[in-house]
C-alpha angles and dihedrals in degrees: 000000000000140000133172129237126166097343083306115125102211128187106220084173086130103050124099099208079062094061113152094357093300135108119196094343085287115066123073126207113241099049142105103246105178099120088043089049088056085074112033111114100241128075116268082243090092093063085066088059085076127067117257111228105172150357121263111240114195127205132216107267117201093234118140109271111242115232116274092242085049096054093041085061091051098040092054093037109028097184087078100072093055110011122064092068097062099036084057103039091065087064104068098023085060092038087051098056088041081064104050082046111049092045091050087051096051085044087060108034100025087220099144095214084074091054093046094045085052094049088049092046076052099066104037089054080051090049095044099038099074091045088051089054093050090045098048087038085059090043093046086052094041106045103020092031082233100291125171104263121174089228101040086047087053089049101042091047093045092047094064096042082056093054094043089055093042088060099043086045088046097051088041086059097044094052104040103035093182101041090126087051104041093071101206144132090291098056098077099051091048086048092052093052090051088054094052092058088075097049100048094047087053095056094052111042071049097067081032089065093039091062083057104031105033111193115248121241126209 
């Protein structure tokens, strides 16, 4: 088994992280893994613990050229090119179940710092959720080159229709600043909005983690 690092082709044949082909139920043999390796949590002094038994060649690919101010910035800080996606994503996902929470909590306690804790969570999922689109959406063009993917399709169709309903969920409230209290016939679909949040972000940090963490199939 081979995999690529640095131009370097290395048999980690004997190594048991590498059994089947697969290393940590997320690295494939035969393929060049020196972006992957940056953030692996050992040192890259293991990989000199295998044999090196080529040189990597690559070949032109006919993918679109960045511009030249764009790959200075990567080249000079490579997070960017992976990175801001995930960092952001975690925002909303986390603000959104806060929601949910905190409302089911009021709802069942009546204490009103549950309520105000939910309507604040609200809006900071409201405030991160546009910045984690634009951020997935530059991630999707860099590193797919934009390329139709089932899970990337799910995530980028969901994410609108969140922040569709947070919006819709954040004017209700505004407009309507009792709306858990008033007990009429809005409530429950409020309610219902706030519910749904869960359950979308869910969804979608689910197919994200399928992209880094693909599930292995027998």
């Amino acid at each position: 088994m081979y995999i690529a690092h640095g131009g370097k082709v290395i048999d980690v044949t004997a190594s048991k992280m590498w059994k089947g082909g697969l290393h940590m139920k997320r690295h494939h043999a035969g393929k060049d893994l020196t972006t992957d390796i940056q953030a692996a949590p050992h040192s890259l002094e293991v990989l000199g613990r295998y044999p090196q038994v080529g040189i990597l060649k690559t070949e032109a690919v006919s993918e679109r050229e960045l511009p030249d101010s764009l790959s200075w910035l990567l080249s000079r800080f490579p997070m960017l090119r992976r990175h801001p996606h995930p960092m952001v994503i975690h925002f909303p996902i986390v603000f959104m179940i806060a929601t949910t929470g905190f409302t089911v909590l009021y709802l069942l306690t009546g204490y009103k710092g549950f309520d105000t804790t939910a309507y604040h969570c609200l809006g900071g999922g409201l405030l991160f959720t546009p910045i984690a689109i634009l951020t997935g959406f530059y991630t999707w063009w860099l590193n797919y080159m934009a390329k139709p993917n089932r899970p990337v399709n799910i995530k980028k169709h969901l994410s609108f229709v969140l922040f569709a309903v947070q919006i819709a969920s954040f004017a209700w409230r505004i407009a309507v600043p009792d709306i858990l209290t008033c007990h009429g016939y809005i409530t429950i679909p409020y309610v219902m909005l706030i519910l749904s949040l869960a359950g979308i972000v869910t969804v979608i940090g689910w197919f994200g983690a399928m992209l880094t963490f693909p599930i292995e199939k027998d």
